[in-house]
C-alpha positions, -999 to 999 in steps of 0.1 A, spaced: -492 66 -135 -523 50 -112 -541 65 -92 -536 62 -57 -572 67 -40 -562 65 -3 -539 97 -9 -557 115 -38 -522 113 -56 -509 99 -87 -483 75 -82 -458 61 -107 -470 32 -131 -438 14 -124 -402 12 -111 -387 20 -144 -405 44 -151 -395 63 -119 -358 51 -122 -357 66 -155 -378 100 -145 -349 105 -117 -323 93 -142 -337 117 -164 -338 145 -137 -298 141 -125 -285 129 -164 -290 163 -180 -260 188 -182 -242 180 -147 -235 145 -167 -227 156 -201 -210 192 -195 -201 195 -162 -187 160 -149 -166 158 -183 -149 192 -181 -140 184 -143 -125 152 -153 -105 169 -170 -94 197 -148 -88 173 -120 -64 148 -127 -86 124 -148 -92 85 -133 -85 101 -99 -116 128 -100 -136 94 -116 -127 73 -87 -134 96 -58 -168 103 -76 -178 66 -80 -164 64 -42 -185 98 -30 -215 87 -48 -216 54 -22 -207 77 7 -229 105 3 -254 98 -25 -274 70 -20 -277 80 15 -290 114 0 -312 98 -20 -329 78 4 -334 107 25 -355 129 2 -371 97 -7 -386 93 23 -391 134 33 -409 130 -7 -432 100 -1 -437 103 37 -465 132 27 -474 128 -6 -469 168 -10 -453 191 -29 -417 200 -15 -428 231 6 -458 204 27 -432 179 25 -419 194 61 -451 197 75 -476 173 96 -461 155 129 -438 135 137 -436 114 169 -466 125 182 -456 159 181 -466 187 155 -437 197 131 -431 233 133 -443 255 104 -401 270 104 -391 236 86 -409 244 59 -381 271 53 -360 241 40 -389 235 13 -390 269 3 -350 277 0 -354 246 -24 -376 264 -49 -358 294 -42 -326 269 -56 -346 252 -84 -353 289 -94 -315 297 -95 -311 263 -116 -333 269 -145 -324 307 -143 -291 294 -164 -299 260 -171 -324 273 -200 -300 297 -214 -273 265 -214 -301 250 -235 -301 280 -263 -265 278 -265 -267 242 -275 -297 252 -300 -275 276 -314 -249 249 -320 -273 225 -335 -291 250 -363 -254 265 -367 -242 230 -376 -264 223 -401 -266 257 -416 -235 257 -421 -226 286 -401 -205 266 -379 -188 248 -407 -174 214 -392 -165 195 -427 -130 206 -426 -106 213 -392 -111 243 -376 -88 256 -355 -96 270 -315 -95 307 -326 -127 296 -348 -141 282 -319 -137 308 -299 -144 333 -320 -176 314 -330 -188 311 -292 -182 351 -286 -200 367 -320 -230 337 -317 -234 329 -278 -217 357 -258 -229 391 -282 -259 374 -300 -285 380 -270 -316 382 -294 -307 347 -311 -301 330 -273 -330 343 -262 -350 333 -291 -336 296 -287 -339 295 -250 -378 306 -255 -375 276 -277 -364 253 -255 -389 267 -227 -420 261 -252 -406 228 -254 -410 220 -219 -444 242 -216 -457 215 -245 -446 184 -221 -454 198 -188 -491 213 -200 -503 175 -204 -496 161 -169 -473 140 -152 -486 110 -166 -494 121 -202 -466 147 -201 -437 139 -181 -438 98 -178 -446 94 -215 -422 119 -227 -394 105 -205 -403 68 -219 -394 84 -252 -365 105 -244 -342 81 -225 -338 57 -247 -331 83 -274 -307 96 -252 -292 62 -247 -289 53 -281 -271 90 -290 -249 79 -260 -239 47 -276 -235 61 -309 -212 87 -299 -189 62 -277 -184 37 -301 -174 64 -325 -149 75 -299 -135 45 -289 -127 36 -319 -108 63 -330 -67 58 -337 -51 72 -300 -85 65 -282 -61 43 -254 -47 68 -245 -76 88 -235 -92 61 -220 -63 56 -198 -65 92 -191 -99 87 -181 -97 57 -158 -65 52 -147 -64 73 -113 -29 96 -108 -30 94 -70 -4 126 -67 -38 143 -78 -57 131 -48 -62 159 -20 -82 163 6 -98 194 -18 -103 172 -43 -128 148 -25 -146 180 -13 -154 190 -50 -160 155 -58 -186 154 -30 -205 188 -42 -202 174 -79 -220 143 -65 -246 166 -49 -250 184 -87 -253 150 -103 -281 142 -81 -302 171 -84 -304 167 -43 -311 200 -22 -335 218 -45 -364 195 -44 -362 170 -73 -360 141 -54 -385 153 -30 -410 162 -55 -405 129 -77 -409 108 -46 -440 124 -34 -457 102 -63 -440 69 -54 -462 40 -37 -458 32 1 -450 -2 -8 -419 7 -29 -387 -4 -20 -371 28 -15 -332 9 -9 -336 -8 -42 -351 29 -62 -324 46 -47 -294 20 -52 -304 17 -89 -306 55 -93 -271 64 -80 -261 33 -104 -278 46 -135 -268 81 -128 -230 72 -122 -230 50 -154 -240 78 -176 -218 97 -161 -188 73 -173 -201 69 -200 -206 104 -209 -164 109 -209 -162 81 -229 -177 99 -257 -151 127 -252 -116 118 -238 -105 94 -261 -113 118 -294 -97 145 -277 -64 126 -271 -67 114 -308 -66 149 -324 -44 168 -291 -69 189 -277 -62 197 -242 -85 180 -214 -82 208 -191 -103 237 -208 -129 236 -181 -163 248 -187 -157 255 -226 -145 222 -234 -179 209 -245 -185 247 -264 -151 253 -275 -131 225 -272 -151 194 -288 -162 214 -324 -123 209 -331 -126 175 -323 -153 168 -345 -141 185 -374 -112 169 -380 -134 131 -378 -151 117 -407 -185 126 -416 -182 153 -382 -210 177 -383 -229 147 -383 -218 136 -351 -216 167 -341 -251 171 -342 -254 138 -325 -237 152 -297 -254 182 -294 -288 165 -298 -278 142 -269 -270 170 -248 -303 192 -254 -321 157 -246 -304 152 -213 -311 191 -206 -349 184 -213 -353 153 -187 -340 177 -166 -356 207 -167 -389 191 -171 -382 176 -137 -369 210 -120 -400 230 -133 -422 201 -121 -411 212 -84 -422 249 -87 -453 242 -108 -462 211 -79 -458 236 -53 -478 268 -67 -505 242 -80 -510 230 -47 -503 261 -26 -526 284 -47 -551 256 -58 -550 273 -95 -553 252 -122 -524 235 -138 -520 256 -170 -522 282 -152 -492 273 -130 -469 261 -157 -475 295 -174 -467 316 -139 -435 294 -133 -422 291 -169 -427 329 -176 -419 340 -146 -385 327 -145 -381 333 -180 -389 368 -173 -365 372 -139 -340 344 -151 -333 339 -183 -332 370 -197 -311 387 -176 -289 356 -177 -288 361 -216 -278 400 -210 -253 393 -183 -229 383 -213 -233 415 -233 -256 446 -219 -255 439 -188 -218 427 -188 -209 455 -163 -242 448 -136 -221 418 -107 -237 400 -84 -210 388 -56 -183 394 -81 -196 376 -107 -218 380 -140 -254 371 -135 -252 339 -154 -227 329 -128 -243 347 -98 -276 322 -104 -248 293 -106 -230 298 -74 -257 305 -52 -279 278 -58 -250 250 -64 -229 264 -37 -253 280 -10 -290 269 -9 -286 234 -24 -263 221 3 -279 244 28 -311 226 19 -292 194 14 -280 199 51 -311 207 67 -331 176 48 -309 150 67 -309 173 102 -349 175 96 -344 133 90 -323 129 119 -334 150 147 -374 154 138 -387 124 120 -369 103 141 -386 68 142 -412 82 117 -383 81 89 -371 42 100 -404 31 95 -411 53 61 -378 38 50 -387 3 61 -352 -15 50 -349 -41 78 -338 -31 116 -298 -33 107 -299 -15 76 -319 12 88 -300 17 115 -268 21 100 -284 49 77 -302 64 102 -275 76 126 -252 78 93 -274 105 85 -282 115 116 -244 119 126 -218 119 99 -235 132 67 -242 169 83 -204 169 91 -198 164 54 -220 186 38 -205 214 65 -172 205 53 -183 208 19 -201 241 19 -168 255 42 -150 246 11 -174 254 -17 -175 294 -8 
C-alpha cells in the first residue's frame, strides 16, 4: 500500500492486490465447504447455474454498493454511514447498519475459528497417522473419527483453534500493508496452486464424467422458486457482503479506481473458485460411490473416504485440508480486520492493542463456547439450536442481510446523487444500478430473509 496524504489513509498498491485481498476475503470456507456440500444437496448443475445467474443479479450490484459506502469515507464500517449527503447531515441512526455489521462479523469468526481447528485436527491427524488414510476406510470410521476427535475432544479444538487465531494475531500485528497485503500475495497463489493440484487429480480419476456431469449439467425438475432464494443468500455468504468486509476493504481503495471493473473482476474470481472448488470433489466422489448429498459433513466425513481409497491419499488429503485452512486464513484475516479498523479508530488505541481486544475477546465469548456447545454445553440452545449453530444462523440469516438490506436503502434513499458520482461509471450505467438498487434489490433481499428464517 501508498499512502494517500489528502485522506491520511493507506490505500491499496495496486488492483491485484485488492482483487486478490477481496478474493481472499469471499474464497475461504463458503467456497470450499459450503458451496460444495449445497451442490450437492440441491440438484447439482441446477444449484451451479442459478448461482452463476444470482451472482450477476444480485452480487456485483452488492459489491458495487459497499464499494462505494467503503471508499466514499475512507472510515472504518461504523463512520462509513456518517458525514452528509446532499447537502444534508446523515443521521447518527445509520450508523446502526455499521454496527449490526460488526455485531455479524462477530457472529462469523465466533465459528469460523473453530471450523479452522477442525481442519487442524484433520491435518496433524493425517500425518500422524491417527486418521489413517493409506487403506479404505469406511463411513463408520469417519464418523466415528469426527465424534471422538472434533465433537468430544474440546481441549484439542480449542488448542488448534488458538492456533489458528495466533496465526492471524502474527499477520494482522504487522499492518495492512506488511501484514495483510504481503501475506495475501503469498497465500493466494498457494491456494491456487493446491486448487489445481487437487482438480487435476480429480478429473482424472476413472468415473470422474460422471461427476462432472453431475456438477454441470443442470436437472431443471430441481429448479424452484426456493431454490433461487437459497441460491441468492449463498451468493450473499460467498461475498462476505452485510458484515462489513467489503466496506472495510474499500475504505483503502483510491478515488480514481474503477470501482465497475474491481467489482466485475471480484464476482468473476470469486465464482471461478467456487467452480472450481467442486471440481476437486464431485468427480472423486462419483468414482468411489460416495453420496453427494451428505450436506455439511461431506468435506469432514464424506471426502476422507474418498481419499483413502486414491493412490498416494493422505497425501492429497493433506493437500486438501491445507487448501482449505488457507482459504479460511484470507478470510478471517479480512473479517478481524473490520472489528480491529473500527475499535482502532473509535478508541484511538494503538494497533496491538486492538488486535489483542478483538482476537481475545471473541476467542473468549466465541470460540470457546462454540467448542463446548458440541460436548459440555451440548444441552445450553440458543433459538433451538447448539451454540455453534446459534452464531451461524444469526449472523448468515438475520444481521447480514438485514445489514445487506439497509446498505442499498442507505445507497438509494440517502446518498442519492452522492453515490452516482462516488460510483462514477458513465450516466447510463449508473443509472441502471442506481434505481436497480434503489428499487428491485431491497425486494430481493426481503424475499430472501422471508425465506431464510
Amino acid at each position: 500500500m501508498s499512502v494517500n496524504g489528502t485522506e491520511k489513509r493507506q490505500t491499496w498498491s495496486s488492483r491485484l492486490t485488492y482483487v486478490l485481498t477481496v478474493a481472499g476475503a469471499t474464497v475461504g470456507f463458503g467456497a470450499t465447504w459450503r458451496f460444495p456440500y449445497l451442490v450437492g444437496e440441491n440438484g447439482g448443475g441446477a444449484y451451479v447455474m442459478l448461482f452463476c445467474i444470482a451472482m450477476i443479479v444480485i452480487g456485483i450490484p452488492m459489491i458495487l454498493v459497499e464499494n462505494v459506502i467503503g471508499r466514499r469515507m475512507h472510515k472504518n464500517a461504523i463512520d462509513a454511514f456518517s458525514g452528509t449527503a446532499n447537502g444534508k447531515k446523515i443521521h447518527p441512526a445509520w450508523k446502526i447498519l455499521g454496527y449490526m455489521g460488526l455485531l455479524g462479523a462477530f457472529g462469523i469468526l465466533a465459528y469460523y475459528m473453530v471450523l479452522g481447528g477442525w481442519v487442524l485436527t484433520y491435518i496433524g491427524s493425517i500425518i500422524s497417522g491417527t486418521l489413517d488414510l493409506s487403506a479404505p476406510v469406511s463411513p463408520e470410521t469417519t464418523s466415528s473419527f469426527f465424534t471422538t476427535y472434533i465433537h468430544n475432544s474440546p481441549l484439542t479444538i480449542l488448542a488448534y483453534t488458538a492456533l489458528f487465531v495466533l496465526a492471524n494475531y502474527v499477520i494482522l500485528a504487522k499492518g495492512i500493508m506488511d501484514g495483510i497485503e504481503r501475506s495475501v500475495k503469498f497465500l493466494m497463489p498457494l491456494l491456487f496452486i493446491f486448487l489445481l493440484v487437487m482438480i487435476v487429480r480429480n478429473v482424472t480419476l476413472p468415473g470422474a464424467a460422471q461427476g462432472i456431469e453431475f456438477y454441470l449439467v443442470p436437472d431443471f425438475s430441481k429448479i424452484t422458486k426456493e431454490l433461487f432464494v437459497f441460491v441468492l443468500g449463498q451468493v450473499f455468504f460467498a461475498l462476505s457482503l452485510g458484515f462489513g468486509v467489503l466496506i472495510t476493504l474499500s475504505s483503502y481503495l483510491d478515488k480514481k479506481e474503477n470501482l465497475v471493473k474491481t467489482a466485475s473482476i471480484t464476482a468473476v474470481m470469486n465464482t471461478l473458485i467456487a467452480l472450481a472448488a467442486g471440481f476437486m470433489i464431485f468427480p472423486s466422489l462419483f468414482t468411489f460411490n460416495v453420496p453427494p448429498n451428505s450436506g455439511p459433513t461431506l468435506v469432514f466425513q464424506s471426502l476422507p473416504i474418498v481419499f483413502s481409497h486414491m493412490w498416494q491419499g493422505s497425501i492429497f488429503a493433506v493437500i486438501f485440508f491445507s487448501l482449505l485452512i488457507i482459504a479460511a486464513l484470507t478470510t478471517s484475516l479480512t473479517i478481524y480486520e473490520v472489528l480491529i479498523t473500527a475499535v482502532q479508530e473509535k478508541t484511538r488505541l494503538g494497533r496491538k492493542v486492538s488486535i489483542a481486544l478483538v482476537l481475545g475477546g471473541i476467542f473468549l465469548l466465541g470460540n470457546i463456547p462454540s467448542v463446548l456447545g458440541d460436548n459440555e454445553w451440548q444441552n445450553v440452545t440458543i433459538i433451538g439450536r447448539s451454540i455453534f449453530d446459534a452464531f451461524d444462523y444469526i449472523s448468515g440469516n438475520i444481521l447480514f442481510i438485514l445489514t445487506a438490506l439497509g446498505c442499498a436503502v442507505f445507497v438509494g434513499f440517502v446518498l442519492k446523487d452522492e453515490a452516482k458520482q462516488e460510483l462514477n461509471a458513465g450516466e447510463k450505467f449508473t443509472a441502471i444500478w442506481f434505481n436497480y438498487v434503489k428499487y428491485v434489490i431491497p425486494v430481493l433481499i426481503l424475499v430472501i430473509f422471508v425465506y431464510s428464517l
